[in-house]
N, C-alpha and C positions, 0 to 999 in steps of 0.2 A: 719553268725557267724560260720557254720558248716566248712564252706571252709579254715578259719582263724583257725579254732582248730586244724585241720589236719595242714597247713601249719608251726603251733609253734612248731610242733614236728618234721617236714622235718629232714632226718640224724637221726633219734636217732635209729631206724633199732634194733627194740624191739621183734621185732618177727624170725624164721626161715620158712628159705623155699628150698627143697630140689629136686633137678632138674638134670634129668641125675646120679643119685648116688652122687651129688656135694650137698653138704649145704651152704647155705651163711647165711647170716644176710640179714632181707627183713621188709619190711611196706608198707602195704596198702597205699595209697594216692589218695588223688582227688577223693572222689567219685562224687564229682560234674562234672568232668570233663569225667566221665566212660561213660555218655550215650551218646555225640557228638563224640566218638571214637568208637564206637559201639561196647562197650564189657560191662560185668556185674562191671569188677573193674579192678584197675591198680595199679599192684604193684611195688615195687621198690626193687631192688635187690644190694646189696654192692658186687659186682662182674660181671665178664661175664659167665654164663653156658658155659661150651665146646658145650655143642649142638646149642649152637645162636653166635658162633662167625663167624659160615661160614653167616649168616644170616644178622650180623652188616657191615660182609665186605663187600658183596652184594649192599645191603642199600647206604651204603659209597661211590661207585663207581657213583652213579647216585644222582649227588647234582648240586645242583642251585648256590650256593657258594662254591667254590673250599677248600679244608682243607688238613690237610695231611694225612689222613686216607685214603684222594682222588687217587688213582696212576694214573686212567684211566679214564676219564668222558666218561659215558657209558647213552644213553639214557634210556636203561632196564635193567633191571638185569640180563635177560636172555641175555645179549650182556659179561656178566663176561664173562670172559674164564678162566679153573682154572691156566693159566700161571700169570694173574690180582691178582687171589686171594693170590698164593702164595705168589707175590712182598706185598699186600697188609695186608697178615698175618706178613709179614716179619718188617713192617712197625709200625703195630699196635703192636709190642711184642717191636720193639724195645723202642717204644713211652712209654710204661711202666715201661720198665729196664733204659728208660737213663733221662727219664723224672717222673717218680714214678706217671706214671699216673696210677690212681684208677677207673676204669669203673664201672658206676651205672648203670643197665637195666633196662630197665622198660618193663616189662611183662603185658599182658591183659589176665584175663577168661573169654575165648567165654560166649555170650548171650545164647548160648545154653547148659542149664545146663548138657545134656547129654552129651557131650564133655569133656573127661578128657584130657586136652589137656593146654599148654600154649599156648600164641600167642608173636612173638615179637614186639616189639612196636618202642622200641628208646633204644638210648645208651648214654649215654655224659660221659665225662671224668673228675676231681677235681686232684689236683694236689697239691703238698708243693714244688713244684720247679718251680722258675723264666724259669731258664736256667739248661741246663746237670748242670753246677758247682755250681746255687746257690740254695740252698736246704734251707728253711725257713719257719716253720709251722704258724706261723703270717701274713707271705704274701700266701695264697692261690688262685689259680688259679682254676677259671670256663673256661675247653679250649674246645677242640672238642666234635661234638655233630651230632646225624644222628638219623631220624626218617624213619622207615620204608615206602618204597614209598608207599604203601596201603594203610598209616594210613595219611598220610600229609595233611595239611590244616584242621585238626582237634582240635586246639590246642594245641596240643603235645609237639610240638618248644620251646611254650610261660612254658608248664608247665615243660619242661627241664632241662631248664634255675633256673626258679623260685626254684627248688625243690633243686638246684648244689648250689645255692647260700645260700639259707639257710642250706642246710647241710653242709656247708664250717663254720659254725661259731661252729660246736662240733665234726668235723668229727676226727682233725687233733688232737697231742698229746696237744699240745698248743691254746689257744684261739686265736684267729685271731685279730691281728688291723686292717690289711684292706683287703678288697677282690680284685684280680685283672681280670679283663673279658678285651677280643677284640673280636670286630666285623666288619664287613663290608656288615652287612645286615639290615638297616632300622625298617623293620619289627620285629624286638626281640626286638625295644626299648620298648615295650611296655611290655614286661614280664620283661623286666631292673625297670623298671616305679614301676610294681608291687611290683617288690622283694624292692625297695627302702621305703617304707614303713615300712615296715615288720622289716626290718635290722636298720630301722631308720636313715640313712643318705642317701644321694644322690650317683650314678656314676658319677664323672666327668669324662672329657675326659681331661685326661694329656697328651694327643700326641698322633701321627700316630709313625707307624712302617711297616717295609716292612722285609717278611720271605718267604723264598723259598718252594714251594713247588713242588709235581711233574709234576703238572700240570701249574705250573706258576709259577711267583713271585705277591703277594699279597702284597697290602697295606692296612694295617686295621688299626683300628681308637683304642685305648688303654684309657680304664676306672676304676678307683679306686674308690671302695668304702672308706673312711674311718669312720671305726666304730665311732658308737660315744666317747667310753671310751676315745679309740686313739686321738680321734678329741681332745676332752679335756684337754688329755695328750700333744697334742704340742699347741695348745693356751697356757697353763701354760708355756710348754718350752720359748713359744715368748713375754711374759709378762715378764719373770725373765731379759731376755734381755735387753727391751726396759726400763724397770724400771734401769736399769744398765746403758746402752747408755743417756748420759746427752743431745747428739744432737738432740736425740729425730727422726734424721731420721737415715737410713727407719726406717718404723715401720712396724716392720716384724709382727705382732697380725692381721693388717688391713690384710698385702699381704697373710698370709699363709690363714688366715679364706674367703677371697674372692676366692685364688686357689683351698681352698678343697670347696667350694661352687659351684666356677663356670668352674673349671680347666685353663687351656690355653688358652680360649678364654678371660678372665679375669685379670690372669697373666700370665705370658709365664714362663718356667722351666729356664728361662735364666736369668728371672729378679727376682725370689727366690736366683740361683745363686750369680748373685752380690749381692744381699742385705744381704747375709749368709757371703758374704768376707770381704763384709765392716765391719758390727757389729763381724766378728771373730778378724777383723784386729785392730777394737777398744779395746777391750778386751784383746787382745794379748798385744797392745803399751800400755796398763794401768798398764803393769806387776802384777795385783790382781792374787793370784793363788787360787781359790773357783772352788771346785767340782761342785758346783751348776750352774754356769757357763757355766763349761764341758761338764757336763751331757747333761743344753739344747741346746748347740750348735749341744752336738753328739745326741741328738736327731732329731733336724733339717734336719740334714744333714742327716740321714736315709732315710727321703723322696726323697731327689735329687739322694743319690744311689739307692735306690729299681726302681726310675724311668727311671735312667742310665742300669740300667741291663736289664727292660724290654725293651729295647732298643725306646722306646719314645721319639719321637721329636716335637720339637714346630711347630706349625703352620704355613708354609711359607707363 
């Protein structure tokens, strides 16, 4: 119950903490988790210190999954060169300014009470932008994420993750309908697993997607939470429909609650698709003109854009 108290409050960053002459907004987190990392506590910082960014860059060069914070796969980090860092400062500033990514730290106090000292631990990033152009504080993004090699296999990853996601439902000016994360690492489903509890509904997987990075071109697998409020909110939209629609097919109530249950493997984005053209196109040949109508169509159809922008595809 102690791990579940701290994790209700993840994001609300109630405290300060003041590093290098920099202040942020910070909270403790996890003390369950401080003693398999081997430090006294872990905090979390709503910012990067200027003194830990040469540190995250570092970090970032030497990963198992390739990201774009990645420039150089480097088996140490004594392999950076600071010509690596540069391209890779250059990379991480731009990721902010064109992506409005927001890096949360997470700092450890050495076990050794006599150390006035931080340590770095991890970094991940939360985001209100799909894309450079689409900027949306309802759709928030858990993107990149780097645990210091020192500390790895600690579960660090898992509490990363967990900590981005639930600070994604109070972080942003707006309340969230749904969360978006991609992965192409196995292993995080289980801190996915976690956080789905907590936030109360499932990640499905709504599609792969392929992004360039400097180390390659990647295909990773794309996940939507959608909150429950949201969830609600378009079952109602596809009830007004279907109660509307005399043929009775499709019945979009059934398809949308099975795609946000089971995603693509379930329904494909191609068969929400047609089923949104046909019931538009009934409605359209009815000539009824009802807001209510409009509303749930244009809400529907929200889903298949936000899914269109993260560029998500179906299953081949």
């Amino acid at each position: 119950m102690e791990s579940e108290s701290f994790e209700s409050s993840y994001g609300s960053f109630q405290e300060t903490l003041t590093v290098g002459g920099e202040t942020f907004r910070a909270d403790p987190i996890a003390p369950h988790r401080a003693e398999r990392a081997a430090v006294r506590s872990i905090i979390a910082v709503d910012g990067l210190p200027s003194v830990f960014e040469e540190a995250l860059l570092r970090a970032a060069q030497v990963c198992d999954v390739p990201h774009t914070w990645c420039v150089k796969e480097c088996k140490s980090e004594d392999e950076v060169t600071p010509e690596i860092l540069a391209t890779a400062k250059t990379v991480l500033h731009n990721d902010k300014k064109d992506y409005n990514a927001r890096i949360i730290t997470y700092l450890g106090i050495p076990l050794d009470a006599s150390k006035d000292e931080l340590l770095f631990l991890a970094a991940g990033a939360i985001r209100n932008k799909l894309t450079k152009e689409y900027e949306n504080d309802e759709f928030p993004v858990v993107s990149r994420a780097v645990v210091a090699p020192a500390y790895r296999g600690k579960g660090l990853g898992s509490l990363i993750v967990e900590h981005r996601m639930l600070s994604a439902l109070r972080y942003f000016t707006k309340p969230p309908k749904a969360i978006h994360f991609a992965t192409e690492s196995a292993p995080i489903f289980t801190a996915v697993k976690h956080a789905e509890k907590l936030l109360g509904s499932p990640f499905v997987h709504i599609g792969t997607e392929q992004y360039q990075t400097r180390v390659g071109l990647l295909q990773v697998m794309d996940f939507l939470c959608f909150l429950p409020q949201y969830r609600a909110s378009l079952l109602a939209a596809c009830r007004t429909l279907d109660n509307f629609n005399t043929l009775k097919q499709p019945h979009l109530e059934v398809l949308f609650e099975q795609f946000m249950s089971r995603g693509v493997g379930s329904v494909s984005g191609k068969e929400l698709e047609v089923a949104l053209s046909q019931v538009s196109k009934i409605v359209g040949d009815s000539g009824t003109a009802s807001s209510l109508l409009a509303d749930a169509l244009s809400a529907l159809y929200e889903v298949l854009t936000v899914r269109e922008i993260i560029g998500a595809k179906d299953i081949s």
